[in-house]
N, C-alpha and C positions, 0 to 999 in steps of 0.2 A: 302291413308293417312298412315304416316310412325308415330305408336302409341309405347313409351318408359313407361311400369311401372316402377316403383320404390316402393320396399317393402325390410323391413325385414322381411327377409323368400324368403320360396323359389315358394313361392303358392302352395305348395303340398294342393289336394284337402282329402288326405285322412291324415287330422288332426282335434284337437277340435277348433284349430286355425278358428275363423273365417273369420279374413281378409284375409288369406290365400286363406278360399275356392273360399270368392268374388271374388279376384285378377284371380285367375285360369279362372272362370266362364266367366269374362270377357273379357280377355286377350283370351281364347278360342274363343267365341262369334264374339268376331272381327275381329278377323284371318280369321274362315268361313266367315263374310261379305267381308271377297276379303283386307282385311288390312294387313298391313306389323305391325304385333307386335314383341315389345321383351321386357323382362322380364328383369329391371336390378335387382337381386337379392342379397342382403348384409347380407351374414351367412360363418360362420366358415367352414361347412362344405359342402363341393362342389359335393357332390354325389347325383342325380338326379334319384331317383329311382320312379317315380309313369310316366303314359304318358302323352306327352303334345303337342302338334299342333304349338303352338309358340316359338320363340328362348328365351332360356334362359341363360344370362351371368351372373356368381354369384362370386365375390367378397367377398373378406377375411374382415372383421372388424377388424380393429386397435385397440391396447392397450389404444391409446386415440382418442378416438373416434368421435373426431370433427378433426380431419385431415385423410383425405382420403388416402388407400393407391395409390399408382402407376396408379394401371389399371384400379382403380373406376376414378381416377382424370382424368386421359386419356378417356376413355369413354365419362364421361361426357362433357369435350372438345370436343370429337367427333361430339354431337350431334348439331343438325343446327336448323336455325329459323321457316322452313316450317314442324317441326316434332311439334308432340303434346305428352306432360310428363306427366304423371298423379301420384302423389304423394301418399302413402298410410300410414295412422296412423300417430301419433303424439307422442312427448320427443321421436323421434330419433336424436341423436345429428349430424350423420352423414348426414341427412335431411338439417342441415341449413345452411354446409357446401356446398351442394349440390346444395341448392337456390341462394347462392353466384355465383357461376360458374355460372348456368341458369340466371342468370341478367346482368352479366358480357356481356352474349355472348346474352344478347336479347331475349332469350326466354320463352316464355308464359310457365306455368304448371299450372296444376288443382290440387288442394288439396282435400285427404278425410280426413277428423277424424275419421270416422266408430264411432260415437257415443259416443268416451270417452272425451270429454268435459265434461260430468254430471258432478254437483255440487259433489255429491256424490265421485264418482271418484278423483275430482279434492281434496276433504278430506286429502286423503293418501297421506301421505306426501306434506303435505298442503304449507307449507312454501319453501320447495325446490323447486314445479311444481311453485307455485306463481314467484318467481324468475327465474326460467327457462324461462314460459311462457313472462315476461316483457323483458329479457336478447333475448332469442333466438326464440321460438314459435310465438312471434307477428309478426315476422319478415315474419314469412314464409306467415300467415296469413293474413298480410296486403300486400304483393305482390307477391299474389296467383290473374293469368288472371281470375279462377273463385273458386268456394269452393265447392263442391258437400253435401249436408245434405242427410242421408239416411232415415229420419222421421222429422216429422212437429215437436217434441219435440226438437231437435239439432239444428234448426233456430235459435232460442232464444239463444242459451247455445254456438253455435257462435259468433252473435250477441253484447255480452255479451264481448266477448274476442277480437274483433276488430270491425275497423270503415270501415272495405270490407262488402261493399253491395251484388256483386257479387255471390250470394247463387244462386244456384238450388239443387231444391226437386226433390230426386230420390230415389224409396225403390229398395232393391234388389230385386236378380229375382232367378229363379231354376226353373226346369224341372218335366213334371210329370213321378214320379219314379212307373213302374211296377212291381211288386214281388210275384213272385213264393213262397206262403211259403214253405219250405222243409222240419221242424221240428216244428213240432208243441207245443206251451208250452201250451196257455191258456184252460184251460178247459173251456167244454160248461157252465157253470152255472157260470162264473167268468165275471165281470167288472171290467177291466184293467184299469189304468190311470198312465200313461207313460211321464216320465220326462228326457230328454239328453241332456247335458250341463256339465259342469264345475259345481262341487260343492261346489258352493261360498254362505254360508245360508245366508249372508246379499245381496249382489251383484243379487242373484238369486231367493230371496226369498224362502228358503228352509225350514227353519224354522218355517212361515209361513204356508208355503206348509202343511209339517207335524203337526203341529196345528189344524190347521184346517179339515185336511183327518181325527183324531185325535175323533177330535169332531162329524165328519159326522158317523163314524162306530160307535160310543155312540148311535148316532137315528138312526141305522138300526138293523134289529131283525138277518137277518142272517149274520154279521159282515165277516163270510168266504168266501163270494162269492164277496168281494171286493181286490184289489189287488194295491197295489202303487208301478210300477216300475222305479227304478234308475239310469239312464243309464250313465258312464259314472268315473270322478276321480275329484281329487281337494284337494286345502288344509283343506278343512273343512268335510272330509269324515270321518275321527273318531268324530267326534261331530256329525254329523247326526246321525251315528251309538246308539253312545251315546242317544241321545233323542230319536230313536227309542225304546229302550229301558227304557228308564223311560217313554215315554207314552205307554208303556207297547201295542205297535203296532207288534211287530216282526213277528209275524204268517201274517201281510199283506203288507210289505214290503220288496222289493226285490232290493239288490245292484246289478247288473249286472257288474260293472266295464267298461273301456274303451271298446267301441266297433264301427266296421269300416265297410264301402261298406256294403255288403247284407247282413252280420250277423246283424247288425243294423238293418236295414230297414227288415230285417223280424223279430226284436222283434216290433220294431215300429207299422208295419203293423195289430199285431196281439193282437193292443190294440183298445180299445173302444173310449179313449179319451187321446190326448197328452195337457198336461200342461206345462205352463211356465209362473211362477209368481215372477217376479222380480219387485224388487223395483227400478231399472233403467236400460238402457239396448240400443242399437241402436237399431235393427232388427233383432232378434238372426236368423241365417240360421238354426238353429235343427226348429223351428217353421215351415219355410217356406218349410223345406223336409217331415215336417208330414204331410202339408197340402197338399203336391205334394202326399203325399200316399192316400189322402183323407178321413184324419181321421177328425176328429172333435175336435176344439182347444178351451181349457178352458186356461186363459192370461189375465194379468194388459192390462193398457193402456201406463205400462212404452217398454213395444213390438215396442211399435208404429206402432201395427197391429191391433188394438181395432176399426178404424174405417172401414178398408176393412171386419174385421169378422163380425163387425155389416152389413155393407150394404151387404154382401152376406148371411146373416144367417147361416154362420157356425161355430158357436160357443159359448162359453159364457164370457163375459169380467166382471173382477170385479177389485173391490179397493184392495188396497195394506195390506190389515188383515187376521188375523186369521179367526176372524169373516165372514168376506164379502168372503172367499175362503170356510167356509164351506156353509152357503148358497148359494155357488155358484155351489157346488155340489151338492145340494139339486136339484137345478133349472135344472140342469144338468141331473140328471137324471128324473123330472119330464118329460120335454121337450125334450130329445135326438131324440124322434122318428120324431120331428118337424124338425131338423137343415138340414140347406142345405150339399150336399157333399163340402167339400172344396177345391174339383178338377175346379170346375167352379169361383171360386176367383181364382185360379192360373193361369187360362187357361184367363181369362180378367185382369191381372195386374201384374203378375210374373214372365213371360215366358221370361229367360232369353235372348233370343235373341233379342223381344224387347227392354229390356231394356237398351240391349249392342245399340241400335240404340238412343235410344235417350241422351246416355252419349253424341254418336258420334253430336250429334244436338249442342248437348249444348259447346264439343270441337271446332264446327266451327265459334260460333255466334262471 
């Protein structure tokens, strides 16, 4: 099967970018099943610096951005009816221009959203995406051959946005990552709880987060032997700051800043528990990499990972509060020594090569 993405970006897997990593992940995946991939890839800048197994053709973006230049419009001509497209993300302008061509010339593509339909989302700049989506986005939506959802949440919240039935349900997937740790940070008498993402306090529940971590060192007697690490950047990194600071927390939280490959994964590895509590979200991949270390994940149910944690027992899922996040480390550490490893939820539902097999099911039907 001869399989064309389509992303802005370049799938570099070592970014905070998540559609990124997915595209990479899969685009990889499929290649090894014996597939003829290529990456059409639409960025400014054409230097390909991380490895990759599949072809990648990368393409300049235009000052106006709903007319393709030359070699994207060529390309895409190129491509024939027995190939399969797979579209990635949404309000790319150069996306609807691109569906144009692919109808012209008869061909099927699949569309993701990767999750950013949320009401939430859809908020920011509420009036211009509303326009956008009626002018250009329904377009794509309503003839897309099928639409991929990555959590049972984004059915709906497609749904919602066109009369295409065509939905299949697929979470992502990732590898179980081995590590060596080489330096060690956490001291023995220390409970870590480990946060890596984008520092979005609304987007990511961050504020929350610290609320609630906030509260839980209030009911504990030796407040020092808890730890809240921060992995990562964003536009809201001086205001977390800031609030660490007025809840007068700073001696138990730790910014780390952006971090990549093994540096990551050995701060990761060498925590107790990874969190991520968002108040909306697709699938977040920092999730799915902790649990490939086999840490033990404390997570909303806007993850869209609340129902695999629960049926494998490892972890703990709560509501989107202050509140419900500090009893949730309560529970967290009453029950820690109860939760299953969360190698064995990886190893039955996330094993990227699976899941690169049944996109492929779902491309032929």
């Amino acid at each position: 099967m001869k399989i064309v993405h389509i992303l802005l970006g370049k799938a570099n897997p070592n970014t905070m970018n998540g559609v990124n990593k997915v595209v990479y992940h899969l685009a990889t995946e499929q290649t090894k099943l014996g597939h003829e991939v290529t990456l059409c890839a639409i960025s400014n800048n054409p230097k390909i610096d991380f490895e990759h197994i599949f072809n990648i053709n990368v393409f300049q973006v235009k000052k106006s951005r709903f007319l393709l230049n030359k070699a994207l419009k060529a390309f895409i001509q190129s491509l024939t009816s027995d190939m399969v497209v797979h579209i990635h993300s949404v309000f790319i302008p150069e996306f609807y221009s691109i569906v144009r061509l692919l109808k012209q010339k008869q061909i099927k593509y699949i569309f993701s959203p990767h999750g950013a339909y949320h009401p939430a989302s859809l908020q920011k700049n509420h009036l211009i995406k509303k326009l956008y989506i009626a002018l250009f986005e329904s377009k794509i939506l309503n003839t897309a051959y099928k639409i991929h959802a990555i959590g049972k949440n984004e059915v709906a919240e497609i749904q919602a946005l066109t009369a295409n039935k065509n939905i299949y349900l697929l979470q992502n997937g990732t590898e179980i990552i081995n590590v060596k740790i080489t330096k060690q940070i956490k001291k023995k008498d220390e409970t870590i709880f480990c946060y890596c993402g984008r520092l979005s306090k609304n987007h990511k529940g961050l504020d929350m987060l610290l609320e609630g971590f906030a509260q839980f060192l209030k009911s504990q007697q030796d407040k020092v032997s808890y730890k809240l690490w921060l992995i990562g950047d964003g536009e809201d990194k001086a205001f977390l700051q800031n609030m660490v600071a007025q809840l007068q927390i700073n001696n138990n939280v730790v910014f780390w800043g952006k971090q990549y490959g093994d540096e990551k994964n050995n701060l990761i590895a060498q925590s107790d528990c990874f969190v991520h509590t968002s108040r909306w979200d697709g699938m977040p991949i920092a999730v799915l990499e902790a649990a490939a270390l086999g840490i033990p994940l404390f997570i909303t149910d806007a993850t869209n990972m609340g129902d695999f944690v629960k049926e494998f027992n490892c972890g703990i899922v709560v509501k989107k509060n202050a509140n419900a996040i500090y009893n949730g480390l309560l529970d967290f550490m009453a029950n820690k020594a109860n939760l299953s490893s969360s190698i064995s939820m990886v190893k039955n539902r996330f094993i990227w090569n699976e899941v690169a097999q049944q996109h492929l099911k779902n491309y032929a039907k």
